[in-house]
C-alpha positions, 0 to 999 in steps of 0.5 A: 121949846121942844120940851114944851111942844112934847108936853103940849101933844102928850096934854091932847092925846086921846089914848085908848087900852084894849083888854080881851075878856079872860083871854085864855078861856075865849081862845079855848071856847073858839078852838072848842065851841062845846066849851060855851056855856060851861064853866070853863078854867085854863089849868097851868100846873096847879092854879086856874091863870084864869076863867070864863065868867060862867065860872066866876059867877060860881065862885071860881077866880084867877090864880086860885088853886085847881083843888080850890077851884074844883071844891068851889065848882065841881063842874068847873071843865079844865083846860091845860093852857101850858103850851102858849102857842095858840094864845100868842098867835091870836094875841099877835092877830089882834094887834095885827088887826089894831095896826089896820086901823091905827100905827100906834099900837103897843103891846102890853102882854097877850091881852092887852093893847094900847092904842093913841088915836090921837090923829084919828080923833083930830080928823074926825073932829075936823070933818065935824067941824067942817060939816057944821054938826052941833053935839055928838054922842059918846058910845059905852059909859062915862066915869061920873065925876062924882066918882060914881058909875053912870051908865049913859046910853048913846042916845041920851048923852050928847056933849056940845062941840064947844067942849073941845077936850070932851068932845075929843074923848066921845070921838075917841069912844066911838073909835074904840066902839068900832075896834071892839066890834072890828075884834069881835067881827074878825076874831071872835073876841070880846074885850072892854076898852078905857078911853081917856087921855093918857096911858095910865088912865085909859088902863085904870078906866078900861076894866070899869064895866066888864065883860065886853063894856067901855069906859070914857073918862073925862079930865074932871073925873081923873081924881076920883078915879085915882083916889078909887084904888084900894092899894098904892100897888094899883097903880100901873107903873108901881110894881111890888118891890116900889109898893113894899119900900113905900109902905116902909114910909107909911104909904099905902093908898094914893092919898099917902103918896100925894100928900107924902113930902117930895124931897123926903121920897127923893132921897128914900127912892131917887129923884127920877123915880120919886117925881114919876111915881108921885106924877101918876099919884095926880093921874099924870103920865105923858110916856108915849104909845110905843109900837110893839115889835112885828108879830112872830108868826102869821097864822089863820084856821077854820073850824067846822063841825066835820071834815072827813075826806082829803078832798075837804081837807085840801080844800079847806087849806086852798080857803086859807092860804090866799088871805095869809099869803097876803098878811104876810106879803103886807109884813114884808118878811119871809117866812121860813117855816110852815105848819099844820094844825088839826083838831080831831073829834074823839068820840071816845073820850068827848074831847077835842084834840090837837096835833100839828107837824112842821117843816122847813119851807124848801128855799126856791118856795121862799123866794116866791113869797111877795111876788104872784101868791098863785105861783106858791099856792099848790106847792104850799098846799102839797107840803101841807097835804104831806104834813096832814098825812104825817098826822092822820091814816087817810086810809081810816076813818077821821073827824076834823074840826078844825084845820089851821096853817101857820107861817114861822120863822119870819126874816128881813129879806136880803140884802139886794146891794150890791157886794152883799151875798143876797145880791149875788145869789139873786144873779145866780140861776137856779138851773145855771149851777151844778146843783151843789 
C-alpha cells in the first residue's frame, strides 16, 4: 500500500530544474562589469570550463583548449576561474534564495538546482478553482508533441482547467517564471528552467531554449524528447562507464535500450540497475527531490564604481552586515570565521583585482550571534576595518570597487542540556572567572 501511495505522489509531482547561464562567466561579469559585452572565457589550467555567449557566437566552446580558444577568438578576454570561492558562494545564495521559496531544493553542482513545487502548484490550483477561473497561461515555450519546438508566447496559449495534468504544468511554468526573475532581481543571474513532472525530464527539457529561456513539457511529448538524445550517454543517470558497457551490447541510442531484452541486461548489468536505466529509457524516474546540505558560508558584496575613503569603506561594510546577520540568524548556526574582500581598480594594468584577509571571530562576539544584531554590529565592523587596513595603506591613494564580507566556518550551536559542556559554559560568567 505504501508502495502504491509513493508512486501515486511521485506521478503527480511538478518538478522544476534550474540551470545558471555559463556560470562561471556570469559571476566574473558581476564581479567586473567591464567584462560585458566582451567575449569572455574562465581559464582553469589549460582548457576554457566555459564561456559567455558572446564567445560562443565566435566559436569559442566549453572545455575547448586556451590555444584553440584564442586562434578561434583572438579577442577572446580569459579569466583565471581556479580558485572556486566566489563561484561556490554565490551558487549556495541561489540555492538560499530558492529554499525562501520552496523547501525542496536539491542541489546538482554549482549551476544547478532542482526544485519539486508540487505543493505550490496544488495550492495555486485550488485558489484557481475556487475563484472559478476558466484557462490559464503557460509562461516561456512548450515542447511541441511532435517533437518540434514551438514558441507559444504567454498570450496566445491558454489550457482549459479540465486538464488537470496540463494545468498542473503551466502553473508550475509560472512558478518557474517567478524564481528566474527572483534570481535575476536579487543576484543578477540569468538561467533557463525545465518544467515537467519528474527529475529526469525536467533536466532534459531545461536546456530546450537557451540563454535565459524555459522549457514546460507536457506528458505526451516525453517520448519525442526522450527518443531526441543523440547518445545513450545523455541520458541523466547513465554515466560513462554504463554507456561503454552498453555500446558492448549494441546499445548506443534510447531506441536500443527500450527495444534491448530485460533479462538479457539483467544478467549483463544486474537486475536493479538494469530496470533503472531502461526506466529512464521511457522518460520514467519517481527518485525524489532531495535537499541539499545547508550552505557552507554566508556572504554578501557591494560593487560601486569608486571607494576611495575609510569612511565610504565602513560605511559600506555597516550597508552589508544588517542583511547577512539576518541569513545567518535564520540559518541558526554560528559563524566562527569572518572575512574581508575587496577589489581594487589598477590603472596600470586595467585589471580588477582581489585581495581578502581572514580571522577568527573572537568567541564573546560568537555567543551574540542570533540575539540584538546591533549589539555585534560595531565590534564586527571594527574587526573588518582591521582586516581592511591589512590590505590596504589607508595613508595612499586607493580605488575600491567592491567590498564583500563573508561568515565561514558555521557550527550547530551547544548543546544547552544539562550535563553537556555548553550547559556549563552558558552559567559561567565572563567576568566571574579568573580569566584563564
Amino acid at each position: 500500500h505504501s508502495e502504491s501511495v509513493s508512486a501515486g505522489r511521485a506521478a503527480c509531482r511538478v518538478i522544476v530544474h534550474l540551470d545558471l547561464d555559463c556560470f562561471y562567466a556570469q559571476v566574473e561579469m558581476i564581479q567586473n562589469p567591464e567584462l560585458r559585452g566582451k567575449p569572455l572565457g574562465v581559464q582553469q589550467k589549460y582548457l576554457v570550463v566555459t564561456c559567455n555567449y558572446e564567445a560562443r557566437k565566435l566559436g569559442v566552446k566549453k572545455l575547448m583548449s586556451v590555444k584553440d580558444a584564442k586562434e578561434k577568438c583572438p579577442q577572446l578576454v580569459l579569466v583565471n576561474g581556479e580558485d572556486l570561492t566566489r563561484y561556490r558562494e554565490v551558487s549556495y545564495r541561489v540555492t538560499e534564495l530558492l529554499g525562501e521559496f520552496c523547501p525542496l531544493v536539491e542541489r546538482l553542482g554549482f549551476d544547478e538546482n532542482f526544485v519539486d513545487i508540487t505543493e505550490m502548484v496544488e495550492k495555486r490550483q485550488n485558489q484557481l478553482q475556487q475563484s472559478g477561473c476558466s484557462g490559464v497561461c503557460v509562461a516561456g515555450h512548450v515542447y511541441n508533441n511532435q517533437g518540434e519546438l514551438n514558441i507559444l508566447h504567454v498570450e496566445k496559449y491558454a489550457l482549459n482547467l479540465h486538464d488537470t495534468t496540463h494545468v498542473r504544468l503551466v502553473i508550475g511554468s509560472q512558478i518557474a517564471e517567478e524564481f528566474r526573475g527572483a534570481i535575476r532581481a536579487r543576484l543578477g543571474l540569468t538561467g533557463c528552467a525545465g518544467v515537467a513532472s519528474n527529475k529526469l525530464l525536467s533536466k532534459l527539457v531545461s536546456g530546450t531554449f537557451k540563454p535565459n529561456q524555459q522549457t514546460v513539457l507536457l506528458p505526451e511529448s516525453c517520448r519525442d524528447l526522450i527518443r531526441s538524445l543523440a547518445h545513450i550517454q545523455k541520458v541523466p543517470g547513465i554515466g560513462y562507464k554504463t554507456a561503454r558497457r552498453l555500446e558492448t551490447l549494441g546499445i548506443r541510442n534510447v531506441c536500443d535500450l527500450q527495444a534491448f531484452p530485460s533479462a538479457v541486461l539483467e544478467k549483463e548489468l544486474g537486475v536493479s540497475v538494469a530496470q533503472r536505466i531502461q526506466k529512464l529509457s521511457y522518460g520514467e524516474d519517481d527518485s525524489p527531490v532531495t535537499p541539499s546540505g545547508p550552505p557552507q558560508s554566508f556572504s554578501d558584496e557591494d560593487s560601486f564604481k569608486k571607494c576611495s575613503s575609510e569612511v565610504e569603506v565602513k560605511e559600506k561594510i555597516e550597508e552589508l552586515l544588517p542583511n547577512l546577520l539576518a541569513r545567518v540568524y535564520k540559518d541558526g548556526r554560528q559563524p566562527h570565521t569572518i572575512r574581508l574582500t575587496i577589489r581594487q581598480f589598477s590603472s596600470t594594468d586595467k585589471w580588477f583585482n582581489r585581495e581578502s584577509r581572514q580571522c577568527p571571530i573572537p568567541p564573546h562576539l560568537i555567543q551574540k550571534f542570533g540575539k540584538e544584531s546591533s549589539d555585534v554590529i560595531s565590534p564586527l565592523v571594527a574587526i573588518l576595518m582591521k582586516l581592511f587596513r591589512k590590505m590596504i595603506d589607508v595613508d595612499l591613494p586607493f580605488h575600491l570597487t567592491l567590498v564583500s564580507i563573508c561568515f565561514s566556518n558555521l557550527r550547530d550551536l551547544p548543546s544547552s542540556k544539562k550535563g553537556s559542556i555548553g550547559f556549563y559554559l552558558k552559567q559561567t560568567s565572563p567576568s566571574s572567572g579568573s580569566g584563564k
